[in-house]
C-alpha positions in Angstrom: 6.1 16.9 -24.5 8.1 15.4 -21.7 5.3 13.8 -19.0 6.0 13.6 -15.1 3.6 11.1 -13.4 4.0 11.2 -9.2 2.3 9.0 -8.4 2.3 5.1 -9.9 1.9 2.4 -8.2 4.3 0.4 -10.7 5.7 -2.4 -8.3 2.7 -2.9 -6.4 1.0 -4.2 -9.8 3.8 -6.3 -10.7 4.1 -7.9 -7.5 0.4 -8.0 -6.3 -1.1 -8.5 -9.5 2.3 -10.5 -11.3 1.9 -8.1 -13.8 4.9 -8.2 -16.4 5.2 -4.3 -16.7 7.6 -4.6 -19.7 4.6 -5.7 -22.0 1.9 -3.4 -23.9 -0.8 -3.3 -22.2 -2.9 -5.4 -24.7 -0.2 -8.7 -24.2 -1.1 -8.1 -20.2 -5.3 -7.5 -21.0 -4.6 -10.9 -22.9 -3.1 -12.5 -20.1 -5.5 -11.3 -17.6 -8.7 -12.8 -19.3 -7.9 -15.8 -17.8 -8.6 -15.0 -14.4 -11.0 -11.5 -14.6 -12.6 -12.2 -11.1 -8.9 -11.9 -9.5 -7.6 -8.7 -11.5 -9.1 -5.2 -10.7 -9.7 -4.4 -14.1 -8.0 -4.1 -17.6 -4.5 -2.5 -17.1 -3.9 1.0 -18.6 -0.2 1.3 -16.8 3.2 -0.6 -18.7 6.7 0.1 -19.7 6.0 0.4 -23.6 3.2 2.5 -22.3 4.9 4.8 -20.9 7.4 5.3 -23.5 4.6 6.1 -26.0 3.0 8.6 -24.2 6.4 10.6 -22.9 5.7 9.6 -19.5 9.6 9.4 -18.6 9.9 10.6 -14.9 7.5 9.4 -12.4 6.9 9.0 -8.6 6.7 5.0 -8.2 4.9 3.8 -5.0 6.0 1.2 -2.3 2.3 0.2 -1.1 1.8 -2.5 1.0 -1.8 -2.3 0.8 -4.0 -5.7 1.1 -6.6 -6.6 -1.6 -9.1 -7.2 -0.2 -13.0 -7.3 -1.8 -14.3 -6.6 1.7 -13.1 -3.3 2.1 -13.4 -4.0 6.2 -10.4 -6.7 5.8 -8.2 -4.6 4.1 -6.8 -2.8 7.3 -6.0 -6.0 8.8 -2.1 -6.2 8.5 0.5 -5.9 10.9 3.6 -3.1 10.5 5.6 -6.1 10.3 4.0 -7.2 6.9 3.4 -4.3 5.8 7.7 -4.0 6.0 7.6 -7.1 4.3 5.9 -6.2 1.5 7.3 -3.2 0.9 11.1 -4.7 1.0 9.6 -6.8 -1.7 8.3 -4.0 -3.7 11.5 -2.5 -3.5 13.3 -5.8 -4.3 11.3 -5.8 -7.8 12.3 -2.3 -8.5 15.8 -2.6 -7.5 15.6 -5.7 -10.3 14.3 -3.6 -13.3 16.9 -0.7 -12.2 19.9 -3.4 -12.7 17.9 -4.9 -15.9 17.9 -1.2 -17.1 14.4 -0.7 -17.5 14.3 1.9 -14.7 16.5 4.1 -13.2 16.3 5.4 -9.3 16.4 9.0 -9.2 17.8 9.4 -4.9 19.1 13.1 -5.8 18.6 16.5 -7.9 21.8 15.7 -9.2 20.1 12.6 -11.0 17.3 13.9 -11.4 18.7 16.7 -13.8 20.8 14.5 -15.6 17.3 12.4 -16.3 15.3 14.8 -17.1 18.2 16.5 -19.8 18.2 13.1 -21.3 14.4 12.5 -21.9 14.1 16.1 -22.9 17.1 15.2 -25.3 15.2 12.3 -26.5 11.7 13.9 -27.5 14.0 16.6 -29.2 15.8 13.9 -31.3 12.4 11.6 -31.6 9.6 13.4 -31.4 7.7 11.1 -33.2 8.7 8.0 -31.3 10.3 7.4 -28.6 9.7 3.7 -27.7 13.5 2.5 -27.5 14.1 5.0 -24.7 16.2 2.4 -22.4 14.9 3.5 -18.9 12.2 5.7 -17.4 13.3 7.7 -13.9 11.6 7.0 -11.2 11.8 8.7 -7.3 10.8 6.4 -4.3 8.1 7.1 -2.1 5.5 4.9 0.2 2.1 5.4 0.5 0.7 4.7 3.8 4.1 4.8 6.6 3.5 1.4 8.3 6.4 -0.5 6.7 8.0 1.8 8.5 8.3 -0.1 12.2 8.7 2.9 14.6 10.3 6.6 14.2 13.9 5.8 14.5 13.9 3.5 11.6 13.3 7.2 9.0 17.0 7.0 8.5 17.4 3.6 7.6 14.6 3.8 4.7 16.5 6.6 3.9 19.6 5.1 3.3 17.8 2.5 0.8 16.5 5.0 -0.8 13.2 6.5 -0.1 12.8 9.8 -0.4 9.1 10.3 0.2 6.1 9.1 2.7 2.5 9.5 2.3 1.9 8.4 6.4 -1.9 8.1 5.3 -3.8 5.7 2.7 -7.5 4.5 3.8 -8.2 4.4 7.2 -6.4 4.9 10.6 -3.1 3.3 11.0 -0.2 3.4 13.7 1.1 6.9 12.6 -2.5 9.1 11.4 -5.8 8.5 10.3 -6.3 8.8 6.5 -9.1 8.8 4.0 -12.8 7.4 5.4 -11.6 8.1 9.1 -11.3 10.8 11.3 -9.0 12.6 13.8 -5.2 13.8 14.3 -1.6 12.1 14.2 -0.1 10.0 16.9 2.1 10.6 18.8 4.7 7.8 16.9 3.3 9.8 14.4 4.4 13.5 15.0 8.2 11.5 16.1 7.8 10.2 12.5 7.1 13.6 10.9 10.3 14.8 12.6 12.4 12.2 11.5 11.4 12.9 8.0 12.2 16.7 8.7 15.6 15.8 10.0 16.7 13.2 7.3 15.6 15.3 4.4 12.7 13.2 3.3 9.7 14.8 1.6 5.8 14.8 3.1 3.0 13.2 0.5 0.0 15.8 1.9 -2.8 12.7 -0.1 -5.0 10.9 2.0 -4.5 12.7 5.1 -7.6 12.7 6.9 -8.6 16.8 7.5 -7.5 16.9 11.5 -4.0 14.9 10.3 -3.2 17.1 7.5 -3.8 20.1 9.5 -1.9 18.8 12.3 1.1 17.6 9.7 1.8 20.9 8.6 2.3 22.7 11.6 4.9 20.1 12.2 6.7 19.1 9.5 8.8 22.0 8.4 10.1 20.4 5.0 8.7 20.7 1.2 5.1 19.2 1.0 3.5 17.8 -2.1 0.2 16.4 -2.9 0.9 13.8 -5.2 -2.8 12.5 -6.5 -5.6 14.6 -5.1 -8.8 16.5 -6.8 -10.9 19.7 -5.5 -13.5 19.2 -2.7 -15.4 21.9 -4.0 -16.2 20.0 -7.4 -16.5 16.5 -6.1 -17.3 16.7 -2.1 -15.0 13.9 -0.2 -12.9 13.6 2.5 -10.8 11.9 -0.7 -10.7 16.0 -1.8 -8.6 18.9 -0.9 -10.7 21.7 0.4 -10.4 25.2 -1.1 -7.8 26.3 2.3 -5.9 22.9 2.3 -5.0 24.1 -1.5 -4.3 27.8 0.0 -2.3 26.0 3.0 -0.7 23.9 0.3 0.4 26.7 -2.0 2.0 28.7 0.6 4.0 25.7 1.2 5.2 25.9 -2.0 3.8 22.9 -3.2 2.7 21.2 -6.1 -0.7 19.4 -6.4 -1.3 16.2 -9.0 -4.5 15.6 -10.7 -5.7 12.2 -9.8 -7.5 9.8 -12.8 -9.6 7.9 -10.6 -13.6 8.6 -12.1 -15.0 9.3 -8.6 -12.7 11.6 -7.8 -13.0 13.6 -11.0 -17.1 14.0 -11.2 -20.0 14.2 -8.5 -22.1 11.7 -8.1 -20.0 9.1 -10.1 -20.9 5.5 -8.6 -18.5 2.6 -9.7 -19.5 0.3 -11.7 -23.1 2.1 -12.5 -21.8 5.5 -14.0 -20.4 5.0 -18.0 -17.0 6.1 -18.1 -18.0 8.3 -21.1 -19.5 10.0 -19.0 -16.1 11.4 -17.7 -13.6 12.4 -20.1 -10.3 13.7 -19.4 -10.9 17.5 -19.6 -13.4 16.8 -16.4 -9.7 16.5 -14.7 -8.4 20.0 -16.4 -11.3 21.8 -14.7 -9.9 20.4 -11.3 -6.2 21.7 -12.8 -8.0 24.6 -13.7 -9.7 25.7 -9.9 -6.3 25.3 -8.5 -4.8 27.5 -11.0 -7.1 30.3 -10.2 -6.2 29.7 -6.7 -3.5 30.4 -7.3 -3.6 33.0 -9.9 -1.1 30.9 -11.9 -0.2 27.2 -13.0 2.6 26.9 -11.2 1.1 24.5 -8.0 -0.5 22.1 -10.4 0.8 18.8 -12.3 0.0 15.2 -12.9 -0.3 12.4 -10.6 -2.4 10.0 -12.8 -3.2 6.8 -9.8 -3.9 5.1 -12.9 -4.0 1.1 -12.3 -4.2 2.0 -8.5 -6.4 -0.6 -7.7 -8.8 -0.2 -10.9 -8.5 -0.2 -14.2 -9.5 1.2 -17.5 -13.2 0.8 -16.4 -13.0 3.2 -14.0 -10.4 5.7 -15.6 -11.6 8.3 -18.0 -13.3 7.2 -21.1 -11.4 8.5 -23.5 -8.2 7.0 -22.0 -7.2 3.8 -23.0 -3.5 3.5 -21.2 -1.5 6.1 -19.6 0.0 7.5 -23.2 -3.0 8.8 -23.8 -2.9 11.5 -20.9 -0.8 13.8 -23.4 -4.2 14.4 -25.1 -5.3 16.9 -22.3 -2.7 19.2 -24.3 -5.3 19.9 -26.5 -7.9 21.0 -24.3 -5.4 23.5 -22.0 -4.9 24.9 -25.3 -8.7 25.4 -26.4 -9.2 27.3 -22.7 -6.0 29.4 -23.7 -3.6 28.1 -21.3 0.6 28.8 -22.9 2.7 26.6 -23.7 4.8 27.3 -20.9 1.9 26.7 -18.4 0.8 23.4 -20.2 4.7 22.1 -20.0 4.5 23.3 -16.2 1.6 21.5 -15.5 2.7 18.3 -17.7 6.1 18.2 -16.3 7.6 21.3 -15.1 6.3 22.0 -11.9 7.5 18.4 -10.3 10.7 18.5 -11.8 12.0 22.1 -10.4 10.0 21.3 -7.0 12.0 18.3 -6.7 15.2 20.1 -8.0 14.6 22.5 -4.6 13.1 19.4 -2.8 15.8 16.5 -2.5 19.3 16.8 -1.2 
């Protein structure tokens, strides 16, 4: 079964990290051990990955986020790095699209095509699909800064973005996001507009309660929540609350389960907690409460975050890289989800939002 990711942060780990994506994961681990105390942890996210666990269209991230192991330093960055970076991020993807390992998906004409050819693929391979020549990815930014004022929309545009998260951690120029608190600016409400007006698409994650709020009732386009959990099972600012997920649905919106351990269990403490202790069908009972919701599984999907600044040490247990998300089949099966709801929530869902979604 065909796998649609939205959310990877793909060229932020091979530009922060100088990760060579186009290796198995256990070349890069091998790598890596020469310098643990730099790395964030053992990689679960590559190419040949992908490929083995039918993760073939995905959301891939321009994030011009800091590292930073004093979380206080890490909002110190001006919009004019932050634009830096992300050209750069776009640079390396832009490079594997004309190397053929990726191709850019700016349209639903595109996207079609892509996802007819992967589906194609699976049917003609089902057992293995590794020489599959490109995954298809859609651009979007999380966190807007690299975006220098409003008017500029239209000129990320034109290079190709097609979504915008305004909000990562903290407050920046344009909202306040996760760990702070309050509304949108007023650069920021200009920026929501431009988005409207251009055709781009809003990333609800990591809007901060009063900003999310406040972005809806402005932006009149399709929404999505690429990598977000359920406040009710894991409290969090991090979370959507059971009315954000109402709000969310009305908009028509679909909603990706995120990997990240502390998002997917209470109480979960990083670097304390066994990762055993949270195995992946902790993140169907997330995909689950949305569902009933809902009173169907047609708001839910996958938006793994996997290698977003962690690694396999804090990412479910029984995961070892991304192609082992496909296992989760088994356990919508044992709580007597269909076939057509699992391949909705696997894939489905993202591919006929963004079908409606783009121009």
């Amino acid at each position: 079964m065909l796998i649609f990711d939205a959310h990877l942060d793909l060229a932020w780990n091979g530009v922060e990290w100088n990760r060579n994506l186009e290796l198995p994961c256990t070349r890069i681990r091998e790598f890596e051990k020469h310098f643990p105390e730099i790395v964030p942890g053992d990689c679960t996210v590559s190419f040949p990955e992908m490929h083995r666990g039918r993760v073939g269209l995905c959301v891939a991230t321009l994030l011009p986020r800091l590292h930073r192991k004093q979380k206080e330093l890490t909002f110190y960055q001006s919009r004019e790095a932050a634009h830096g970076a992300a050209l750069g991020q776009l640079a390396y993807y832009r490079a594997l699209v004309r190397k053929g390992v990726l191709t850019e998906i700016p349209d639903q004409q595109t996207l079609q095509r892509e996802y007819d050819r992967w589906q194609s693929t699976i049917a003609a391979h089902p057992a293995d699909i590794s020489q599959n020549p490109s995954i298809g990815f859609i651009l979007s930014m999380e966190g807007a800064p690299p975006i220098l004022d409003p008017q500029q929309v239209q000129q990320w545009f034109d290079w190709g973005l097609r979504i915008v998260g305004p909000a990562h951690y903290g407050p920046n120029e344009y909202c306040h996001g996760t760990g702070s608190a309050g509304g949108l600016s007023a650069d920021g409400r200009e920026l929501l507009k431009e988005m409207d007006r251009v055709g781009m698409l809003l990333d609800a994650t990591h809007l901060a309660d009063q900003s999310f709020w406040e972005a809806l009732d402005i932006f009149g386009g399709p929404v999505l929540a690429s990598h977000h959990n359920c406040r009710s099972l894991v409290p969090g600012d991090r979370q959507l609350t059971d009315e954000q997920i109402k709000a969310l649905i009305a908009r028509g919106a679909v909603i990706g389960a995120a990997f990240d351990n502390w998002m997917i269990v209470p109480g979960y403490k990083k670097y304390v907690t066994p990762s055993s202790e949270v195995p992946m069908s902790k993140i169907v009972d997330h995909i689950d409460h949305i569902c009933q919701i809902a009173g169907n599984a047609r708001h839910c999907g996958i938006g793994t975050d996997l290698d977003g600044g962690y690694g396999r040490e804090q990412s479910p247990g029984d995961l070892d890289t991304i192609a082992d998300v496909i296992q989760m089949r088994q356990t919508f099966e044992q709580r007597g989800y269909s076939s057509d709801d699992i391949a909705r929530i696997f894939h489905r869902n993202f591919v006929e939002f963004f079908l409606r979604s783009l121009k």
